[in-house]
C-alpha positions as CSV (number, residue, x, y, z in Angstrom):
1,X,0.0,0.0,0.0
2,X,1.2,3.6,-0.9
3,X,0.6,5.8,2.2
4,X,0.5,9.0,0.0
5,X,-2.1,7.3,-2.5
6,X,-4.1,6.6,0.0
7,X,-3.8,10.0,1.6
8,X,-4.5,12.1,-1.5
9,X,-7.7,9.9,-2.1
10,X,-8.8,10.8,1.5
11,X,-7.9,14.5,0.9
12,X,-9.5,14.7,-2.4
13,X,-13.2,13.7,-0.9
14,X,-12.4,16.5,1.9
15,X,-11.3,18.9,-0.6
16,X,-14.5,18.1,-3.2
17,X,-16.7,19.0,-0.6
18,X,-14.5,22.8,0.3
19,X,-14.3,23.6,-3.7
20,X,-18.1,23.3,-3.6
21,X,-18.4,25.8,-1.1
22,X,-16.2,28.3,-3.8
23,X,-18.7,26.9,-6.1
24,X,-16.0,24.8,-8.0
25,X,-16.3,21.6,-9.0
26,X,-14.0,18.4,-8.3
27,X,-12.9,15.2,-9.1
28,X,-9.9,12.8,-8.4
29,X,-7.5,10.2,-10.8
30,X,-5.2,8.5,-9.6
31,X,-3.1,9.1,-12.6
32,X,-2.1,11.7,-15.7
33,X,-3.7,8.9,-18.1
34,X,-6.9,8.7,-16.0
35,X,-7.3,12.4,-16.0
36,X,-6.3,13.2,-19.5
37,X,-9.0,10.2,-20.1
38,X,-11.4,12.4,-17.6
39,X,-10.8,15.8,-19.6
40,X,-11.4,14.4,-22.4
41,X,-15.3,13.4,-21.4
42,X,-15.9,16.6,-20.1
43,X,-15.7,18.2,-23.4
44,X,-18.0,17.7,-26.2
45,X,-17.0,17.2,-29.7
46,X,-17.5,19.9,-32.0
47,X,-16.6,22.3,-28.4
48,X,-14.2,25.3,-29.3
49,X,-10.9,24.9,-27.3
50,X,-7.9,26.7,-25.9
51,X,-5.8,26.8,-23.2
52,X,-3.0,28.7,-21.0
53,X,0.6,27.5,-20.8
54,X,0.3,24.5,-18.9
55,X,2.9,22.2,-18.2
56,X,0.8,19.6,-15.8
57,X,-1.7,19.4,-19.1
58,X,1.4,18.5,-21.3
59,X,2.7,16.0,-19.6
60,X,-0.4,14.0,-19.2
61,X,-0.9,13.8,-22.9
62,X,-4.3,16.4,-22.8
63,X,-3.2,19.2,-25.7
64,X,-1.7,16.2,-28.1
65,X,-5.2,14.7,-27.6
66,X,-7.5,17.8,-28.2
67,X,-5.3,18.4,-31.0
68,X,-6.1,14.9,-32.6
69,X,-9.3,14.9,-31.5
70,X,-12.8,16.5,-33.3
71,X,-12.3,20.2,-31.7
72,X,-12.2,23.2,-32.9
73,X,-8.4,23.9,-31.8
74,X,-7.8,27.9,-30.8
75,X,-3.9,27.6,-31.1
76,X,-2.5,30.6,-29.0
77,X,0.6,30.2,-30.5
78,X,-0.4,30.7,-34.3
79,X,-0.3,34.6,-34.3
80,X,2.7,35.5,-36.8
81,X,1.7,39.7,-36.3
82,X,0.5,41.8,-33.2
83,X,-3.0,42.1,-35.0
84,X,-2.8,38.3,-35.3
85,X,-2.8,38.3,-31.8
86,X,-5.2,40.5,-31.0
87,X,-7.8,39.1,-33.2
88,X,-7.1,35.6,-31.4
89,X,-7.4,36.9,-28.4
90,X,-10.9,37.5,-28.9
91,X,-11.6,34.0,-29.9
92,X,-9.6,32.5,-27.4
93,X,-11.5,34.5,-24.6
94,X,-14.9,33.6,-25.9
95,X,-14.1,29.8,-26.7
96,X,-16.2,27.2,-25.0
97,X,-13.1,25.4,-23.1
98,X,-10.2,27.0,-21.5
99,X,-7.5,24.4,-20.1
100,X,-5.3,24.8,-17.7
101,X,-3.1,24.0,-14.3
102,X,-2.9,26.1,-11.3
103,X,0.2,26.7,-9.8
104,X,-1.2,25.9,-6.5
105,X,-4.3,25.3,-4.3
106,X,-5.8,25.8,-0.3
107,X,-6.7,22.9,1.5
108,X,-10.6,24.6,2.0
109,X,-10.7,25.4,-1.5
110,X,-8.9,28.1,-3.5
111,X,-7.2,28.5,-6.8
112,X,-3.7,30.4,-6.6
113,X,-1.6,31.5,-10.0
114,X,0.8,34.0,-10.3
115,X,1.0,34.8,-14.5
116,X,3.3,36.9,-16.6
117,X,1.6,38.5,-19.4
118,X,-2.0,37.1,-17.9
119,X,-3.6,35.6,-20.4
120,X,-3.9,32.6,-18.3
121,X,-5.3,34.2,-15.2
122,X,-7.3,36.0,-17.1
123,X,-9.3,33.9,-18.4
124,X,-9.1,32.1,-15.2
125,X,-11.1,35.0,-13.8
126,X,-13.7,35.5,-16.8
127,X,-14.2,34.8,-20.2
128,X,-14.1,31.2,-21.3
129,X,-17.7,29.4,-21.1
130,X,-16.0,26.5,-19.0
131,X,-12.2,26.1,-17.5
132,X,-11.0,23.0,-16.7
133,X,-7.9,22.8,-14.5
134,X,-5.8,20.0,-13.9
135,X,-3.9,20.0,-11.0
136,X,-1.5,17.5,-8.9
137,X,-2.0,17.0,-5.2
138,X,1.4,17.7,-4.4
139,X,0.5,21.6,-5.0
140,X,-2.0,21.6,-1.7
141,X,-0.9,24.2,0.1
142,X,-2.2,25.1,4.0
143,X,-2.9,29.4,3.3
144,X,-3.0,31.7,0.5
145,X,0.1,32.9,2.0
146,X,2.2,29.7,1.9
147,X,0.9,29.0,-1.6
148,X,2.4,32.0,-3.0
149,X,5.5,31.1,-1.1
150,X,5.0,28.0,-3.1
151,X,5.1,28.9,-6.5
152,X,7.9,31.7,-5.9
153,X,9.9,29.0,-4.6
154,X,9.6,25.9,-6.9
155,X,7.4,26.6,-9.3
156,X,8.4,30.5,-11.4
157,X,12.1,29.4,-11.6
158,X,12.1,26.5,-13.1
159,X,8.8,28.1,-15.5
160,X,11.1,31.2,-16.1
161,X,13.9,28.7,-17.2
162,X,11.3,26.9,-19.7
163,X,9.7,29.9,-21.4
164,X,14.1,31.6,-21.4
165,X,13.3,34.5,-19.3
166,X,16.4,36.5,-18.3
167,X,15.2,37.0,-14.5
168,X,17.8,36.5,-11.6
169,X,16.0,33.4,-10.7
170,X,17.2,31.9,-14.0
171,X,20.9,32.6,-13.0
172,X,20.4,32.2,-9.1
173,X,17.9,29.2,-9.1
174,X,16.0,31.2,-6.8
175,X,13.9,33.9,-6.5
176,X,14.8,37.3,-6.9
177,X,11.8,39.0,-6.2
178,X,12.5,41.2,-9.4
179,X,11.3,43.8,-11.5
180,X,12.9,43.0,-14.8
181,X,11.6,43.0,-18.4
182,X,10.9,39.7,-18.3
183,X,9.4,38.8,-14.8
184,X,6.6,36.3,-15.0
185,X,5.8,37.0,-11.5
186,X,3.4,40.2,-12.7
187,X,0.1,38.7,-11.7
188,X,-1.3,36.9,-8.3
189,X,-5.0,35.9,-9.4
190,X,-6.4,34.0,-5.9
191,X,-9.9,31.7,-7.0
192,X,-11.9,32.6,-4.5
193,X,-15.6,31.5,-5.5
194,X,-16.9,31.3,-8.7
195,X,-20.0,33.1,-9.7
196,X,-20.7,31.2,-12.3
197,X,-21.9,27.3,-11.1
198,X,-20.2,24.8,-12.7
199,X,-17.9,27.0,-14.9
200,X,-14.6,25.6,-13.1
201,X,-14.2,22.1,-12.8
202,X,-10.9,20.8,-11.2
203,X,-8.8,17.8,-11.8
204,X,-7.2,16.6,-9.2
205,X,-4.4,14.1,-9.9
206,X,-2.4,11.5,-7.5
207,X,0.3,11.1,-9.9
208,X,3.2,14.6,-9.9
209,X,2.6,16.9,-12.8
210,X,4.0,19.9,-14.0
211,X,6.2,22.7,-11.4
């Protein structure tokens, strides 16, 4: 028997029942395949899709599948111009799924992200018809205060390094607290409820993904 398993299963149920309270809604996989598998029957064919730089939905195999899948695919990434951009932005806020991670999450049920440019917690916060967020139980944090800590401390720098920020965390290893160009610590978004019923659903997953 896996003590931790067994543990994240018992704090999932306990968790299911604070999300609902921020009128989010939750459920557990053991594993990335499971929940890439659970995603996957949350959204309809035909939906319009999108999503926020997510490493946790990577890794478990969710973009590769939306992008084989019958979706209509809003690729962020496919602006070549400023006006491109802008123009997609518009779709990508009005689209009918937004996927993504959060960086981390309270034990009685809020979402915590810290963004550089926002887009992410933006539409996080509003826009999207439905976000789903896949998250590993390893990001459970106690406060709102210890899951910034959290995400300053293991999760920016090594997301700084990915995305080839120049920030002293990607010299230093750790944070910097900076102000440079290129911080991607510009945003703290904290989930407290959602207004909307059902609009967020949350993934929890047993198996480590993402920062």
């Amino acid at each position: 028997m896996s003590y931790i398993t067994e543990n994240y299963k018992l704090a999932a149920k306990t968790l299911t029942k604070a999300f609902a309270k921020h009128g989010m809604e939750v459920c557990y996989c053991n594993t990335a395949n499971e929940a890439r598998d659970q995603i996957l029957s949350m959204i309809p064919e035909g939906s319009s899709v999108t999503w926020g730089g997510s490493e946790s939905m990577a890794e478990a195999g969710v973009f590769e599948a939306v992008r084989q899948g019958n979706y209509e695919f809003i690729d962020r990434k496919s602006a070549s111009t400023p006006e491109e951009a802008r123009a997609l932005y518009g779709r990508i806020v009005c689209a009918d799924y937004f996927l993504t991670s959060t960086n981390a999450f309270t034990k009685d049920g809020m979402l915590v992200n810290i963004d550089g440019a926002a887009n992410r917690v933006a539409c996080i916060a509003h826009g999207p018809a439905h976000v789903i967020v896949l998250v590993s139980m390893d990001k459970m944090c106690a406060t709102i205060e210890d899951a910034v800590s959290r995400i300053r401390t293991l999760a920016s720098p090594p997301n700084a390094l990915r995305v080839g920020a120049k920030t002293p965390c990607t010299k230093t290893g750790v944070c910097g607290d900076c102000l440079s160009p290129d911080c991607i610590c510009c945003q703290i978004l904290v989930t407290r409820y959602s207004r909307v019923p059902g609009r967020i659903k949350i993934v929890l997953c047993g198996e480590k993904l993402g920062f």
